[in-house]
C-alpha positions in Angstrom: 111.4 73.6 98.9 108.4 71.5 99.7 106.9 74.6 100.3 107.7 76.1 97.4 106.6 72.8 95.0 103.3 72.5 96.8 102.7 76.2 96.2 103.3 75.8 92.8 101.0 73.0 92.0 98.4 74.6 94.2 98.3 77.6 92.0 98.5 75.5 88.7 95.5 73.4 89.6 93.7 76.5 90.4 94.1 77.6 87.1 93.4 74.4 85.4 90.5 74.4 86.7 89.3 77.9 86.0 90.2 77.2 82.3 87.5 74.1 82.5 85.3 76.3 84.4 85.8 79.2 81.7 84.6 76.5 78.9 81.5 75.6 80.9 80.4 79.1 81.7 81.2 80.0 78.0 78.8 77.1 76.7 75.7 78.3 79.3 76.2 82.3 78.7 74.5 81.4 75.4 71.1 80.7 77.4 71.2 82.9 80.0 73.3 86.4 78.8 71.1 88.5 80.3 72.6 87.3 84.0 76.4 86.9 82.9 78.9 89.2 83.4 81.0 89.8 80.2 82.9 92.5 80.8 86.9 92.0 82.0 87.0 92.8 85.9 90.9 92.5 85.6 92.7 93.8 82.3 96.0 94.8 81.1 96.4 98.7 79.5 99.3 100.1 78.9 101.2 101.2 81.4 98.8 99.8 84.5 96.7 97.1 85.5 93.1 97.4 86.0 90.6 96.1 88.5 87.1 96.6 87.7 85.7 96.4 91.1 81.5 97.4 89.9 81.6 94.1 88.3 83.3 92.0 91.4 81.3 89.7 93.5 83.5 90.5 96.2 82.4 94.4 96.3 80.0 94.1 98.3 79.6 95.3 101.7 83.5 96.0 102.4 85.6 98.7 102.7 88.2 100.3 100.2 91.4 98.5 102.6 90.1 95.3 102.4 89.2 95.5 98.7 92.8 96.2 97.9 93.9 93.1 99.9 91.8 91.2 97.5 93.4 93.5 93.9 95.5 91.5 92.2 99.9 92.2 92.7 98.7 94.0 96.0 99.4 92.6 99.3 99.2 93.5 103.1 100.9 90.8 105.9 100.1 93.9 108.8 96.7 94.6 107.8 98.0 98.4 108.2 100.6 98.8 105.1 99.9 98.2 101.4 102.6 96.7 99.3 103.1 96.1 95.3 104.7 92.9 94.0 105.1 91.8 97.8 108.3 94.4 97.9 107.4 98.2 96.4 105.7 100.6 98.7 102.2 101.3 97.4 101.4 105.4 96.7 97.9 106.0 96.8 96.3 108.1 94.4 92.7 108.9 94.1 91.1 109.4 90.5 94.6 110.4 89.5 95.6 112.4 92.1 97.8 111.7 95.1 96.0 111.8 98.6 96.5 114.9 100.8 97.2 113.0 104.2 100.1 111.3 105.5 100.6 107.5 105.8 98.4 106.3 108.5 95.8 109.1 107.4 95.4 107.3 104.3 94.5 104.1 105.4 92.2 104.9 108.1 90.8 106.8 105.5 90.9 103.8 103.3 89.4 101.9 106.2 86.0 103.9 106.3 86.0 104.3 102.7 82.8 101.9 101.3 83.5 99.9 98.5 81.0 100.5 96.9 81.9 103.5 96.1 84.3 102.6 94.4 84.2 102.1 90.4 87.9 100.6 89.3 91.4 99.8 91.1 94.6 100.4 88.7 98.2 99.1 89.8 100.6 101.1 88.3 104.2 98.7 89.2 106.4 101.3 87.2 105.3 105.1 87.0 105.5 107.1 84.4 107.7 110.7 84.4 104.3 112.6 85.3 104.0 110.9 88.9 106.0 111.9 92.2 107.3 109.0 93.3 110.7 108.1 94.5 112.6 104.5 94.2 110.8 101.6 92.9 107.1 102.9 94.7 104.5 101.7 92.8 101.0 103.8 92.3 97.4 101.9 93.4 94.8 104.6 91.7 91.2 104.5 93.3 88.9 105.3 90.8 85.6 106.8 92.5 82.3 106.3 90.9 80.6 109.2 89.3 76.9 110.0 90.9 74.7 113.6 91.1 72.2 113.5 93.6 73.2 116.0 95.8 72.8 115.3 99.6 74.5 114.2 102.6 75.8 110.4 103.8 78.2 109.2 106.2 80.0 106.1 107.1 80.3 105.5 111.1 82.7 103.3 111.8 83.9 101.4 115.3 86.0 98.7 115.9 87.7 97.3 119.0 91.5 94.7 118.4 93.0 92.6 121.2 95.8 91.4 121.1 98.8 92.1 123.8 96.8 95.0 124.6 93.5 96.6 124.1 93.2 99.1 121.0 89.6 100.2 120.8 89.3 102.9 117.5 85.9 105.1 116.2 85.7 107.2 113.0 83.2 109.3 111.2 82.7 110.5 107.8 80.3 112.5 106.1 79.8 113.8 102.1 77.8 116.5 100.9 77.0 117.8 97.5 74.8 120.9 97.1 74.7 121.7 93.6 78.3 123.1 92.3 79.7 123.0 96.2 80.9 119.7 97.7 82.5 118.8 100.4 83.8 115.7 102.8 85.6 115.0 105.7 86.8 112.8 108.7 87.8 112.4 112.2 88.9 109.6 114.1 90.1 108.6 117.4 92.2 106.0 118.7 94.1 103.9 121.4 97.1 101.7 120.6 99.2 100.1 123.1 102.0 98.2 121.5 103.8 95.5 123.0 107.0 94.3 122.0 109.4 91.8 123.4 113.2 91.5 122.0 115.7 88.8 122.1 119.3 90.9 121.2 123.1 89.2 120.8 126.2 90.3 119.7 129.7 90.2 120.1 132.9 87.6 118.9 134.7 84.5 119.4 136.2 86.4 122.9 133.0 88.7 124.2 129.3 88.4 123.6 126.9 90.7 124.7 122.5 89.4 125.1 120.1 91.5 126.1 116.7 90.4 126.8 113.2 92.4 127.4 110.3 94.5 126.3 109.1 97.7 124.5 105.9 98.9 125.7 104.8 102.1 123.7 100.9 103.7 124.0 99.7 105.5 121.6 96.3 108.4 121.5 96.1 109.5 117.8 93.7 111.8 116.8 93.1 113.3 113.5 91.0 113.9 110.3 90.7 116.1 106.9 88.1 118.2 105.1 87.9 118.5 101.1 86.2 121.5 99.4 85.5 121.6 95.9 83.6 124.4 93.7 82.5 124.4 90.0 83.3 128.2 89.0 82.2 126.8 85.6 81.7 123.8 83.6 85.6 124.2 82.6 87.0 125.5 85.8 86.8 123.9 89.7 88.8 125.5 93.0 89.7 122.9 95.5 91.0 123.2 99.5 92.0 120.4 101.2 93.7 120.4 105.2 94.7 117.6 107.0 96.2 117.0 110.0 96.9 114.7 112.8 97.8 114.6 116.2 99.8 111.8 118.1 100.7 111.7 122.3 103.0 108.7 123.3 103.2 109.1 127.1 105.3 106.7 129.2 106.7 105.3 126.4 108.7 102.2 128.2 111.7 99.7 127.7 113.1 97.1 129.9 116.0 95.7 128.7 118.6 93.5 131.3 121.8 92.7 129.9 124.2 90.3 130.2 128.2 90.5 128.9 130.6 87.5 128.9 134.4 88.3 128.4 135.5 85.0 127.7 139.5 85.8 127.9 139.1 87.1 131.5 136.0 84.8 132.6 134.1 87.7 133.7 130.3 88.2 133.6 128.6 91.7 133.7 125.2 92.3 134.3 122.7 95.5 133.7 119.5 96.7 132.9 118.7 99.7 130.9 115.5 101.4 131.4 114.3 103.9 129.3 110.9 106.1 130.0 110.1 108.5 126.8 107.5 111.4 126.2 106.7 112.1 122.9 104.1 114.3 121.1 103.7 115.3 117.5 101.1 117.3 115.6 101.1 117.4 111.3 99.2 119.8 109.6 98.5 120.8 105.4 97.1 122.6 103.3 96.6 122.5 99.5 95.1 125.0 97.0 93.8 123.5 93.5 92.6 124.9 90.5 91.6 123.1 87.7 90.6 124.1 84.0 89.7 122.1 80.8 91.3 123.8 78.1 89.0 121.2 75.2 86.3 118.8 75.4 89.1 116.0 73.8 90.4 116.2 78.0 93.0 118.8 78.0 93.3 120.4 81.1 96.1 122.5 83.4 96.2 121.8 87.0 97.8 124.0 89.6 98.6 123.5 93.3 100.1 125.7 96.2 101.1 123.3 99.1 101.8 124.1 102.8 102.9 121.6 105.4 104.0 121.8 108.9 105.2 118.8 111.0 106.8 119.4 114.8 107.3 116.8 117.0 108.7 116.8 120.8 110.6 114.2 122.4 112.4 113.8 125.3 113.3 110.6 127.3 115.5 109.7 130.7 117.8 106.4 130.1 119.4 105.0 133.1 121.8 102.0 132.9 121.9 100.0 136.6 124.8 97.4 137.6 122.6 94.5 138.8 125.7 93.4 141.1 125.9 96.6 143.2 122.8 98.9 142.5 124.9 101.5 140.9 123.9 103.6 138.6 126.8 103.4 135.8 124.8 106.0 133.5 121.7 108.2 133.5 121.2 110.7 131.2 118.2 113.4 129.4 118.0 113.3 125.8 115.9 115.7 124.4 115.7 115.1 120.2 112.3 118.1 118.8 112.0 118.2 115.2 110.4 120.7 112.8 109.5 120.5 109.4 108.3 123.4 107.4 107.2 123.2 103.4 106.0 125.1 100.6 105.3 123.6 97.4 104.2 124.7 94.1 102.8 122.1 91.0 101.6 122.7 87.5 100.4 119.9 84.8 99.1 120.2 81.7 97.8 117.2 79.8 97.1 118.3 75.8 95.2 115.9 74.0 96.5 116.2 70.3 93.5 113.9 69.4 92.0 110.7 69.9 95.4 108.4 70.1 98.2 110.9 71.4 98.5 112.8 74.2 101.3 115.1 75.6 101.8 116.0 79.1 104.3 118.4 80.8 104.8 120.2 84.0 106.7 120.7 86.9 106.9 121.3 90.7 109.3 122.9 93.1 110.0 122.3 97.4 112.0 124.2 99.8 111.9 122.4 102.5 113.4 123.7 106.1 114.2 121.1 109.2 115.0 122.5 112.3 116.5 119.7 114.7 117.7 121.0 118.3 119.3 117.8 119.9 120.0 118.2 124.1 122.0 115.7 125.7 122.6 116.0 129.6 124.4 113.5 132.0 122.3 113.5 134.9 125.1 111.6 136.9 129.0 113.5 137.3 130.4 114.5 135.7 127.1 115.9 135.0 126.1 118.9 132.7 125.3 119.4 129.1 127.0 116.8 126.7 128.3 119.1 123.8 129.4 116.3 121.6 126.0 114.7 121.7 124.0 118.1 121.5 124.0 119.8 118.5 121.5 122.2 116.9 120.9 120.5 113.2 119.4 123.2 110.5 118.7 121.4 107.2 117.5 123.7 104.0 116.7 121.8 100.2 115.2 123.1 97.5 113.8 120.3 94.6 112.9 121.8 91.2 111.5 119.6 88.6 110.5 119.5 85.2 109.0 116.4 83.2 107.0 115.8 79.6 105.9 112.8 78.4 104.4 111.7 75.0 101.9 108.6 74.7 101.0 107.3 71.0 98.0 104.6 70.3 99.8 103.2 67.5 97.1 100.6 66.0 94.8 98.4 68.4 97.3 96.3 69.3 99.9 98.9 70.1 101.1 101.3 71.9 103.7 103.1 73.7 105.0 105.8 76.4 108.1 107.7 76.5 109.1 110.7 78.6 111.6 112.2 81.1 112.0 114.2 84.2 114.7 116.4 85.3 115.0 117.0 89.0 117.9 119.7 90.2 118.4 119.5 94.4 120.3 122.1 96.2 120.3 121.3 100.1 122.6 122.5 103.0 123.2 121.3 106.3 124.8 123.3 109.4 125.5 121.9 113.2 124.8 125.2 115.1 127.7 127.0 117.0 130.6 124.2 115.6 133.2 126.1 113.8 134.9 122.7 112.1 133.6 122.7 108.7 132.9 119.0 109.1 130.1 120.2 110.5 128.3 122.2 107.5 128.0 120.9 103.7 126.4 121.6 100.3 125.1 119.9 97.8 123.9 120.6 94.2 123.3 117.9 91.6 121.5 117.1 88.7 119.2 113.8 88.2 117.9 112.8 84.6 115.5 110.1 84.8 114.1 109.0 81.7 110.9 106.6 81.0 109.8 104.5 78.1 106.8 101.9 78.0 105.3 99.7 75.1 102.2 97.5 75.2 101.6 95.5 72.3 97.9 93.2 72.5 98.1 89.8 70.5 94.5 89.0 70.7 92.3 89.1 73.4 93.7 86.8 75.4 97.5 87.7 75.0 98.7 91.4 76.4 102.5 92.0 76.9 104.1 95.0 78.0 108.4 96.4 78.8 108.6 99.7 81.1 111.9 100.8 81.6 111.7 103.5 84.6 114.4 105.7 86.7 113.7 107.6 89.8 115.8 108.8 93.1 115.4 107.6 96.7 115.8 110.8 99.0 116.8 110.0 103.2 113.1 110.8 105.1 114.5 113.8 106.9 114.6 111.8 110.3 117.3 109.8 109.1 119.5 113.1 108.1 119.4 114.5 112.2 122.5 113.9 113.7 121.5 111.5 116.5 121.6 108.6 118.4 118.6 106.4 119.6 119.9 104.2 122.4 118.7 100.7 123.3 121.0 99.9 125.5 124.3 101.8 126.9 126.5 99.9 124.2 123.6 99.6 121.7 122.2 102.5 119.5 121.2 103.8 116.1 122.6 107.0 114.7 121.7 108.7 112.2 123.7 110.6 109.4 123.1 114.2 107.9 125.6 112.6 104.9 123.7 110.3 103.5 123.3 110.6 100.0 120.1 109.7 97.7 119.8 106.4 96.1 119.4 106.0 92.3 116.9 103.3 91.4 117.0 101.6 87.3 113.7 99.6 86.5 113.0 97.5 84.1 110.1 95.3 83.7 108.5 92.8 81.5 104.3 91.8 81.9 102.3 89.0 80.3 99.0 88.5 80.8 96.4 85.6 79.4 93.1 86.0 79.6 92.8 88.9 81.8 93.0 86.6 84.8 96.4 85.2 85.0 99.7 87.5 84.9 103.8 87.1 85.1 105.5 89.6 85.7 109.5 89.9 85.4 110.9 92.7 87.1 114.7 93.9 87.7 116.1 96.9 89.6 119.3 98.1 90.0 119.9 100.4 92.8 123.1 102.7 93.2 124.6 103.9 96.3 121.6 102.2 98.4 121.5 102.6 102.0 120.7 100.8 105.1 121.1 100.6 108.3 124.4 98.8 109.2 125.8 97.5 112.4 129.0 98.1 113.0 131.0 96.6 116.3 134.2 97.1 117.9 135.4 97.4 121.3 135.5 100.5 123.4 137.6 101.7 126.3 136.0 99.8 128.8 136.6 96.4 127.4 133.1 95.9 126.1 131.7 95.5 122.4 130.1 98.5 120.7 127.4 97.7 119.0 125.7 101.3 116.3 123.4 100.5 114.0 124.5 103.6 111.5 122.2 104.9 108.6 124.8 105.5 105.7 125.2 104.3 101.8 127.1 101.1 101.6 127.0 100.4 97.7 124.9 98.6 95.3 122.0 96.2 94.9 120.5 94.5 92.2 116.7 93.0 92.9 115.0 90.5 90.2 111.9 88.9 90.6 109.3 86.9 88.7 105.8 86.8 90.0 103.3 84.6 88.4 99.4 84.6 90.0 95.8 84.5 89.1 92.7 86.3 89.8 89.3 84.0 88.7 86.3 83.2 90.4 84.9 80.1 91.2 80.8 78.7 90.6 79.8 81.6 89.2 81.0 84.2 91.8 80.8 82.1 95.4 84.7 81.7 95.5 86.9 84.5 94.7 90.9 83.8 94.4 93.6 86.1 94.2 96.5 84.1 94.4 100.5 84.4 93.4 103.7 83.2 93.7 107.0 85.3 94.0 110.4 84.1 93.1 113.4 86.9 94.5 117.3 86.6 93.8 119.0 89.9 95.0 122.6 90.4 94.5 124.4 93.4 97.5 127.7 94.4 97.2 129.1 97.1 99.2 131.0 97.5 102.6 131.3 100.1 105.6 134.2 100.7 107.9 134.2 104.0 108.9 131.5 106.1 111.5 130.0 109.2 108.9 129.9 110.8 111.7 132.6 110.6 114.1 135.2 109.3 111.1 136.1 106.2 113.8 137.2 103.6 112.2 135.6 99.9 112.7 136.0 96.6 111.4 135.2 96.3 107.7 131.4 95.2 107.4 130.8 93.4 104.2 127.5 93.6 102.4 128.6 90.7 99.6 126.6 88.5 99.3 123.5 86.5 97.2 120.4 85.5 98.0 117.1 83.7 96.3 114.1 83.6 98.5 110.6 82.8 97.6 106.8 84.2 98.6 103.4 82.9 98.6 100.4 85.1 98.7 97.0 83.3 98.9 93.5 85.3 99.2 90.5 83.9 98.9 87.2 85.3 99.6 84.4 82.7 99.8 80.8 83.5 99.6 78.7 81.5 102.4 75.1 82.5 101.6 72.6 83.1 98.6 71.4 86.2 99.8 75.0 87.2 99.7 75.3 88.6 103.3 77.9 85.8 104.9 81.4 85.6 103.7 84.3 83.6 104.4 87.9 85.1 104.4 90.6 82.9 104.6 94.4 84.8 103.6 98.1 83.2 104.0 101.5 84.7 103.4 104.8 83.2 103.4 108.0 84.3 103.0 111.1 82.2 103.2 114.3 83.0 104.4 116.6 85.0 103.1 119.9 87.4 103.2 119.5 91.4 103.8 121.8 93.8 105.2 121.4 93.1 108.4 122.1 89.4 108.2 119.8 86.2 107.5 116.2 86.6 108.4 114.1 83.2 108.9 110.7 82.5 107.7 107.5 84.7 108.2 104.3 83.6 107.9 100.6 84.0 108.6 97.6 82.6 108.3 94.5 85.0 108.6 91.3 84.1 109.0 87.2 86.0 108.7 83.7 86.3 108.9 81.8 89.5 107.3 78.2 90.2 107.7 75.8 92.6 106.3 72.5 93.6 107.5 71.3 96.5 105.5 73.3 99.3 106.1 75.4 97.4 108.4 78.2 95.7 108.3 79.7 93.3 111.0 83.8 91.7 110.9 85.3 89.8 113.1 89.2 88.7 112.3 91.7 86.5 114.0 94.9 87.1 112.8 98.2 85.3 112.7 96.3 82.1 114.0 99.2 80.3 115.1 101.6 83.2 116.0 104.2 82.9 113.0 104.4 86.4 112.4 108.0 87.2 114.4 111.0 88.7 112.9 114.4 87.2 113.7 117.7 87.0 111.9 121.6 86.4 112.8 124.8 87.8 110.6 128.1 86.1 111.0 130.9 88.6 109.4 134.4 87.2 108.4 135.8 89.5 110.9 134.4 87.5 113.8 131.7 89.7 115.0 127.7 88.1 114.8 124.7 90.1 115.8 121.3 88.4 116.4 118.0 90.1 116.8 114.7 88.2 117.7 111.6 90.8 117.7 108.3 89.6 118.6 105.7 92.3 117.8 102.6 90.4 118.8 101.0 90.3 116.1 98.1 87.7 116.9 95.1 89.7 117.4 91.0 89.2 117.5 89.3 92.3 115.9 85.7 93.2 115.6 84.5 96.1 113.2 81.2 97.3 112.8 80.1 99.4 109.5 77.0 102.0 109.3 76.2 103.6 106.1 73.6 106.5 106.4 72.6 109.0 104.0 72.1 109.3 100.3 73.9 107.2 98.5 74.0 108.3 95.3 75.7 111.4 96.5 78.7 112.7 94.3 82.6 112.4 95.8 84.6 115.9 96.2 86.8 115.8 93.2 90.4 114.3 94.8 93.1 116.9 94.2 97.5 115.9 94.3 99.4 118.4 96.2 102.9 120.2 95.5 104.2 118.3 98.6 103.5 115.0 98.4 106.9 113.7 98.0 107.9 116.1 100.5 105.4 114.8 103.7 106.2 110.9 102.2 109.8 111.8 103.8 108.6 112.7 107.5 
């Protein structure tokens, strides 16, 4: 709680102080206006937030990842995922339409993207009918800057990260613009060895199970994209995008001794599981695009053709040793390939009835096919093919959607959004060669999720806005393959073909004064939400069980209030973007049967209440005149708090950096997690006796140096960014 007060005073004092700061400046613009800045770089419009980055100090000299740490409601604590709120994923779209790349793609792309290319940043918390998004994902839209020299420029980019390991990482990109014809792409390299080091427990008040040691997984990744774009006329472009990206994880290596205490018969057991894993995987996508303006008001139909293709290969040898004697009690070949093959389809049309309303409608469609060919062989007698843990998983959906929406300017002070999408899902699932119809299901159903947003402007100062949004949470199709993932010979996760989708209810409620400072209330209530859930019981052999399962377990209800700031300090050298987040979340649910083996298991109950509390603190300070040294110093905390799983202690972080630029250069050296906080442990306690612990330390403490050329022309126009039929589609592998 100290914690908490001292955060709170920390950000009121800020903003005490920019309010004396804003009289000052206010009094001296009247002397000097041709040097101040009067435009808003952070404002409120109806159903997003906007960022305008060209008139941000901090701009300068950084990269598109690094600016979006600094956006207001935006937040990264790995330095490799992007979050909204501190809790929603973050969907990137570029000038409005969703990136062609998968995750990782996007923010190495986002990595080697300058900032100053960049013209504004809009955080979208709840979208609209019109976007493909699933849950509660929020939307950050990069708005590029609009230039015409045609030419060529590049960004080379290197950067070397130590921390357990050594992770050394190079990229190029280029942009060219002859004329109607552009076009840009990427490739990168890189080496990642992760280490990670676990601290497992489980069991009751008669048998507990620990297992201590380490993960140790390399990583060569290699991909890139290309983007083509051509102005047929000056009402018509054709687009091509492909993507793809490779991945080889050889030796992939765990290490894990265990020890098991049967406290009724005094006996102590003692193992070690090793595990050595090969894994490959390759992605690849296309997208067509056409474009055409229909008016010069900014009507226009869009249409994509999507293709994707995702296959990856895994196999790995797990032997379980009896430390006592030597023997081997278990060895066995798992073998778990997966294929993913798409096509998708997309039309939108945006009409522009005139200057204050605008109706868009479209729709999309996805058949999807997975193809998941699980081998499981004993390599010990009784040796041979393991038919109840092989099975030959085919997995066929087909999404159809429809949406319109209809947005009215009302007055200059208000306005409003309403609009719905329909989305009709037919999938199928069939376990090769097994005749029990257990073993193959269908599904059809109907989802209508509705949308409605008002912003009304008091004066200048004083902007509030309500969105009330519904979407559906879809399993990523690894989750639906009918296998386990062992850690140990008594530990595992399964997964489960029968999950089924989560419904997600929004509402939220935005203030903002001033266009600096912002509260945001926000409440989601999720239906048949899933997790992964431990059950335990004990086995034939006397010991306890321990499968984390992937299933639905009930509902969940999420409310926050975030209130933060973004202002700078003497006129420009300290930049703050800083927030608090309170969090109450209410589960209720239970599990007590296996999805897919229909055992039964002690009731695991998933009642229970919890407030927890964040701090986000970002603050960028400018260390020269000539504005070529700057100071980065960034701190997260999160306090403790209930989840499925059980009760996870405090994360937090303290990041600190140095930045130089030297004409086209760019030199940064980080240390993060100074002080090694960033660890993930919690410990569940169920009524029915059994607890289950997990410490994971994922090394996060690192020293990082990047280096930043920009060559070229400068002024040289972006491809026009296209959204694919598909998106939603590759979000899900």
């Amino acid at each position: 709680m100290k914690i908490l007060i001292t955060s709170l005073a920390v950000l009121a004092s800020s903003i005490l102080f920019a309010q004396e700061s804003a009289k000052k400046d206010s009094t001296q613009s009247k002397k000097i206006d041709e040097v101040v800045m009067t435009k808003r770089v952070f404002e409120k419009k109806a159903d997003r937030m906007i960022f305008d980055v060209a008139h941000s100090p901090i701009a300068k000299g950084t990269t598109a990842f690094d600016l979006l740490k600094e956006t207001p409601l935006v937040s990264s604590t790995d330095n490799t995922t992007l979050k909204i709120l501190g809790k929603n994923n973050a969907i990137i779209y570029i000038n409005g339409k969703k990136t062609n790349m998968d995750a990782e793609s996007v923010v190495e792309m986002l990595k080697n993207m300058p900032s100053e290319n960049l013209s504004k940043i809009e955080i979208i918390t709840v979208p609209s009918s019109e976007f493909q998004v699933e849950s509660n994902d929020g939307i950050i839209n990069i708005i590029l800057k609009k230039k015409q020299t045609d030419g060529l420029n590049g960004t080379l980019k290197m950067s070397d990260q130590q921390s357990y390991f050594n992770n050394p990482y190079a990229a190029l990109s280029l942009n060219y613009r002859k004329g109607k014809f552009g076009a840009n792409g990427n490739i990168y390299s890189s080496l990642s060895k992760q280490q990670q080091f676990y601290t497992l427990s489980n069991g009751n008040n008669t048998y507990k199970n620990e297992t201590v040691g380490s993960i140790t997984d390399p990583n060569i990744n290699l991909g890139g994209y290309i983007n083509l774009d051509y102005e047929l006329t000056p009402m018509q472009s054709i687009g091509l995008s492909y993507n793809t990206r490779f991945n080889w994880s050889n030796n992939s290596r765990s290490n894990l001794n265990n020890t098991s205490q049967d406290f009724t018969t005094k006996t102590i057991k003692k193992t070690n599981t090793s595990n050595v894993e090969d894994a490959h995987s390759r992605s690849h996508s296309l997208n067509l695009n056409y474009e055409i303006k229909t008016d010069e008001e900014g009507s226009k139909l869009t249409m994509n053709g999507s293709y994707l293709n995702f296959k990856r290969l895994q196999q790995n040898i797990n032997i379980t040793t009896n430390l006592y004697n030597q023997n081997i009690n278990a060895k066995f070949l798992q073998k778990t390939p997966q294929k993913v093959d798409n096509l998708g389809f997309q039309a939108d049309y945006i009409q522009k009835l005139n200057k204050e309303t605008t109706l868009s409608f479209g729709g999309n469609y996805n058949h999807t096919k997975t193809d998941n060919d699980t081998y499981f062989e004993n390599l010990i007698p009784p040796s041979g093919k393991d038919d109840n843990q092989s099975n030959h998983f085919i997995y066929l959906e087909n999404i159809s959607a429809l949406y319109a929406t209809f947005e009215k300017t009302f007055s200059e002070k208000f306005s409003g959004k309403i609009g719905t999408r329909v989305e009709l899902t037919h999938n199928e699932g069939n376990v090769i060669n097994k005749s029990d119809p257990y073993y193959h299901f269908k599904n059809n159903y109907t989802d209508f999720l509705p949308y409605a947003s008002a912003n009304y402007n008091f004066n200048k100062d004083n902007t509030l806005s309500y969105t009330f949004s519904s979407r559906i949470r879809r399993p990523s199709f690894w989750e639906l393959n009918p296998t386990r993932i062992y850690m140990t010979e008594t530990n595992y996760i399964q997964n489960n073909p029968f999950m089924k989708a989560s419904t997600y209810y929004t509402q939220e409620l935005n203030y903002m004064y001033k266009s600096s400072y912002f509260l945001v209330l926000n409440h989601s209530y999720v239906k048949d939400v899933s997790e992964q859930i431990p059950l335990q019981k004990t086995n034939g052999n006397g010991d306890t069980e321990l499968r984390y399962i992937r299933t639905n377990y009930g509902d969940k209800q999420e409310m926050s209030a975030s209130i933060g700031m973004q202002k700078t300090f003497f006129k420009g050298i300290w930049s703050a973007n800083n927030s608090v987040n309170l969090n109450y979340n209410i589960f209720k649910g239970s599990v007590s049967k296996d999805p897919i083996t229909n055992e039964d298991f002690p009731t695991y109950e998933v009642n229970k209440n919890t407030f927890f509390y964040s701090l986000e603190l970002n603050n960028n300070i400018r260390l020269s005149a000539k504005k070529d040294w700057f100071l980065g110093v960034n701190y997260f905390f999160l306090s403790p708090q209930e989840i499925e799983l059980g009760k996870l202690n405090t994360i937090q972080s303290l990041n600190l950096s140095v930045k130089k630029i030297y004409k086209d250069w760019t030199f940064l050296f980080e240390v993060n997690d100074i002080f090694n906080t960033n660890e993930v442990k919690f410990k569940e306690v169920q009524s029915s006796g059994y607890f289950n612990s997990v410490d994971q330390n994922r090394y996060n403490q690192s020293l990082s140096l990047k280096v930043t050329y920009n060559f070229g022309n400068k002024k040289v126009q972006k491809v026009r960014k296209t959204e694919n039929a598909n998106d939603a589609i590759k979000d899900r592998t």
